[in-house]
C-alpha positions as CSV (number, residue, x, y, z in Angstrom):
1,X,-34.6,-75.2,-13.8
2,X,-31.3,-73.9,-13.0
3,X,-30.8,-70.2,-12.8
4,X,-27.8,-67.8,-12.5
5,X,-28.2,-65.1,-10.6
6,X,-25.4,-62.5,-10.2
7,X,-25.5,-59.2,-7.9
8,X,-24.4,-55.9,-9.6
9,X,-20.9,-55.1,-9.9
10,X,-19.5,-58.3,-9.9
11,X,-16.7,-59.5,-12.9
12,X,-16.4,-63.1,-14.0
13,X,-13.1,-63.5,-15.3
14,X,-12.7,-66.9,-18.3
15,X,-9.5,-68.5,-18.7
16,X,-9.3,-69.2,-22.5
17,X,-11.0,-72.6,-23.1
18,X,-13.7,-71.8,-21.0
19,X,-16.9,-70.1,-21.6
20,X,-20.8,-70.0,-20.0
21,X,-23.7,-71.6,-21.8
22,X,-27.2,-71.3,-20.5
23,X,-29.3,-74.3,-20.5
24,X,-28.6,-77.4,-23.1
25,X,-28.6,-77.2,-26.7
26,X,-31.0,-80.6,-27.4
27,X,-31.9,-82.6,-24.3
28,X,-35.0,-80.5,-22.3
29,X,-34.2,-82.5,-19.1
30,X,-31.3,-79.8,-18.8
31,X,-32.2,-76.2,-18.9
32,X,-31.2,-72.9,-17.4
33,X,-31.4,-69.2,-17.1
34,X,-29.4,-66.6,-16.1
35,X,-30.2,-63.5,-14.9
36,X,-27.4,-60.6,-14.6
37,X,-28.9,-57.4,-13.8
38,X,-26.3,-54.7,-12.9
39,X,-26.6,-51.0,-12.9
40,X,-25.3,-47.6,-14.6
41,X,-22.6,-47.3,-11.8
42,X,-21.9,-51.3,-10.8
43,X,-22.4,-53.0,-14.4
44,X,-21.7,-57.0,-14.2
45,X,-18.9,-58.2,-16.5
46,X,-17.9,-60.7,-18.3
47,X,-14.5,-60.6,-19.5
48,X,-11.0,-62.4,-20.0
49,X,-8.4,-63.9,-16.8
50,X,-5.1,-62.3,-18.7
51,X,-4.2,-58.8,-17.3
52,X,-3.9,-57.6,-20.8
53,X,-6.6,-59.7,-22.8
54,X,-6.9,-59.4,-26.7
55,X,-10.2,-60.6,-29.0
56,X,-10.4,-64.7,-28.3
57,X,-8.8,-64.3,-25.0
58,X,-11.9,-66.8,-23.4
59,X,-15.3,-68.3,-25.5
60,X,-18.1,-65.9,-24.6
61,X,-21.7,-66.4,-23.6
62,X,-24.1,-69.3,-25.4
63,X,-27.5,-69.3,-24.8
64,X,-28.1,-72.5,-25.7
65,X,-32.0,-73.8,-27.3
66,X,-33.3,-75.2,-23.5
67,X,-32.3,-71.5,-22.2
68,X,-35.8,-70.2,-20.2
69,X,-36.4,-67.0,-22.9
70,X,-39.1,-65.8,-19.9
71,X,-36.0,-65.9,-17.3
72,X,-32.4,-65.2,-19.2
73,X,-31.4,-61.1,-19.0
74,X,-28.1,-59.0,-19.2
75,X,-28.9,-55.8,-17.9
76,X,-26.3,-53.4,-17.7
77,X,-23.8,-56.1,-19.0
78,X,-20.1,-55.8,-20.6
79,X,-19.1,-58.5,-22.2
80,X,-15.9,-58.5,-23.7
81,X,-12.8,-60.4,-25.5
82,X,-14.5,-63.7,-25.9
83,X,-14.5,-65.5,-29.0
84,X,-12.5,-68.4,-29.0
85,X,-13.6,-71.4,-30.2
86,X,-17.3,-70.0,-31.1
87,X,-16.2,-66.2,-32.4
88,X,-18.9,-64.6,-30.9
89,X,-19.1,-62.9,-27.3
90,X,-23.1,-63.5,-27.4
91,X,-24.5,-66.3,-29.2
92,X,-28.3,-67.4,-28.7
93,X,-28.9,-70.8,-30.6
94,X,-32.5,-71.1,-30.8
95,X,-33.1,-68.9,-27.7
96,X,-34.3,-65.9,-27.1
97,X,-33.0,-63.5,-23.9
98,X,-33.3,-60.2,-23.5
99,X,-30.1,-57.5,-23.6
100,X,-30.9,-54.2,-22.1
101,X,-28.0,-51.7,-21.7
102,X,-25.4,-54.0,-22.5
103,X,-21.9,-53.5,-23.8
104,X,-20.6,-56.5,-26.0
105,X,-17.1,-55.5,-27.4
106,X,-13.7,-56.6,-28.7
107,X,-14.6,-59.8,-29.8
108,X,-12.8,-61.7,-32.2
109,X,-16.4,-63.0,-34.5
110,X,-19.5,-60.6,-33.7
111,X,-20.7,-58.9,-31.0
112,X,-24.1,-61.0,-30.9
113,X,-24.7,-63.9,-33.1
114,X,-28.2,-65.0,-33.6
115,X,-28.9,-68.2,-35.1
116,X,-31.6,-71.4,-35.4
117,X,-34.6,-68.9,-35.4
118,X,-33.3,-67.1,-31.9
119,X,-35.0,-63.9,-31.3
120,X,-33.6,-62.0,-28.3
121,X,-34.7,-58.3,-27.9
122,X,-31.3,-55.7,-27.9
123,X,-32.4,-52.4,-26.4
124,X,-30.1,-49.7,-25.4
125,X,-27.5,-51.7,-26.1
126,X,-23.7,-50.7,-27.6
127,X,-21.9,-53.2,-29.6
128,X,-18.9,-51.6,-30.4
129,X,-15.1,-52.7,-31.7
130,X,-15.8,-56.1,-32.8
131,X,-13.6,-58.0,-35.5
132,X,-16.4,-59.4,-37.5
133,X,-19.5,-57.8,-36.9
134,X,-21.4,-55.8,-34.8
135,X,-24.7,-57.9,-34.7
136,X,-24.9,-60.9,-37.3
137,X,-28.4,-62.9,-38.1
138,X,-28.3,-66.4,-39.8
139,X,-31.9,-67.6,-40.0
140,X,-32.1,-65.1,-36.8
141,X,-34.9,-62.2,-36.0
142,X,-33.9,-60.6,-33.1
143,X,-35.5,-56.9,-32.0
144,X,-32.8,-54.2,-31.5
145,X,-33.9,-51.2,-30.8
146,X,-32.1,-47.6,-29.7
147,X,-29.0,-49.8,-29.8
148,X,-25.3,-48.1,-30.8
149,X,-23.8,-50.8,-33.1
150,X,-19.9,-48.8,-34.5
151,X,-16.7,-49.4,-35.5
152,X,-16.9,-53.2,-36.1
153,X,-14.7,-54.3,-38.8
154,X,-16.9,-55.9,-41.4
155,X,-20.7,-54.7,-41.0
156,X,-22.6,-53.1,-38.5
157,X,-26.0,-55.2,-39.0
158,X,-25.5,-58.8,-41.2
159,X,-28.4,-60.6,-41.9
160,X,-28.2,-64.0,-44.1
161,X,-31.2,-66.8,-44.1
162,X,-34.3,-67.2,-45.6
163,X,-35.8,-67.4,-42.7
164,X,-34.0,-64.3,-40.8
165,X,-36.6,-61.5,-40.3
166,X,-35.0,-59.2,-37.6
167,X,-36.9,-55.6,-36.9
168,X,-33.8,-53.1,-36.8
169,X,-35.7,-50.0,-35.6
170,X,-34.5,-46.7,-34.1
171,X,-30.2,-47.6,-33.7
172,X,-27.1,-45.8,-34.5
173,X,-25.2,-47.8,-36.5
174,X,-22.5,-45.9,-37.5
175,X,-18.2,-45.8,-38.8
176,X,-18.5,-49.6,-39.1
177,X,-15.6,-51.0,-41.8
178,X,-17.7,-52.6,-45.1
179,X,-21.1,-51.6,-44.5
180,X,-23.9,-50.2,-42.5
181,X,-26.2,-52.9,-42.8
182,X,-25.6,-55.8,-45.2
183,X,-28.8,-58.1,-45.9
184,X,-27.5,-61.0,-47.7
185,X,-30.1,-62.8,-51.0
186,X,-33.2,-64.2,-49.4
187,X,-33.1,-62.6,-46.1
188,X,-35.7,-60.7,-44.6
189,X,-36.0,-57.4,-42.1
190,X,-37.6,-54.6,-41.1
191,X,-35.2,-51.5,-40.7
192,X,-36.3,-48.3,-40.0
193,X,-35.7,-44.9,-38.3
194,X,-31.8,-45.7,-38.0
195,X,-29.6,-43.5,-38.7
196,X,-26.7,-45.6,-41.2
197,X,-23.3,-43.5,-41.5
198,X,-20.3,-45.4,-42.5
């Protein structure tokens, strides 16, 4: 397997076609982890090339299906203006990593996109200032927990798919544009001890 590794405090600049994605989306000969673990004072970034970038400004972060779920982590992460081609900053595609303290802002979709039965855990996380949504599930059940998900344009929290089932326990999900939390016909969740303000 091929793994990522990046030292706290570093900043990977994307030019605008360009992107990362973790391991390959069908062929199992091809996978790959990442593992970005910053801290409070040096966080690892992930951000645009421009010296005054705007939502889209690069394509963001895929974890693809043949990411390793037991090796792929953002810890202390910012991820910001990616969206593109793929409108989302973080988008797990039958994968599953974990985000633990990690900023995913001002992107031009959602904040984290979780589709194709992905189920990443989000803990302590703050997605903030995106133009779509804050954290969108289609057929996705990710955990997010004690997470701060505001002032995204559309919803906070989207979930659409029969078979979405995401736990949304314990977050702040707050001043976000249409709703709190919007669970579309046949989806399922779990939401509890939030507090919803919008």
């Amino acid at each position: 397997i091929t793994t990522l590794t990046l030292d706290a405090g570093v900043t990977i600049e994307f030019g605008s076609t360009y992107g990362l994605i973790v391991g390959h989306e069908s062929n199992p000969v091809y996978p790959g982890a990442i593992s970005a673990v910053g801290t409070e004072l040096e966080p690892i970034t992930f951000t645009a090339d421009h010296a005054s970038p705007s939502p889209g400004s690069w394509d963001g972060l895929r974890f693809a299906n043949y990411s390793d779920d037991t090796q792929c982590r953002l810890e202390h992460c910012v991820v910001e203006y990616g969206g593109y081609s793929a409108n989302e900053n973080i988008y797990c595609s039958a994968a599953s990593p974990v985000l633990n303290n990690t900023v995913s802002r001002f992107c031009l979709g959602s904040g984290v996109y979780c589709y194709n039965g992905s189920q990443p855990v989000i803990e302590e996380c703050d997605i903030h200032d995106n133009t779509t949504y804050g954290l969108y599930c289609n057929d996705g059940s990710p955990t997010c927990i004690d997470s701060t998900i505001q002032a995204n344009t559309n919803a906070g929290v989207y979930i659409y798919g029969t078979t979405s089932n995401p736990q949304i326990t314990s977050n702040q999900i707050l001043n976000n544009g249409n709703n709190g939390v919007n669970i579309a016909i046949s989806a399922n969740a779990t939401i509890s001890g939030n507090t919803i303000n919008n």
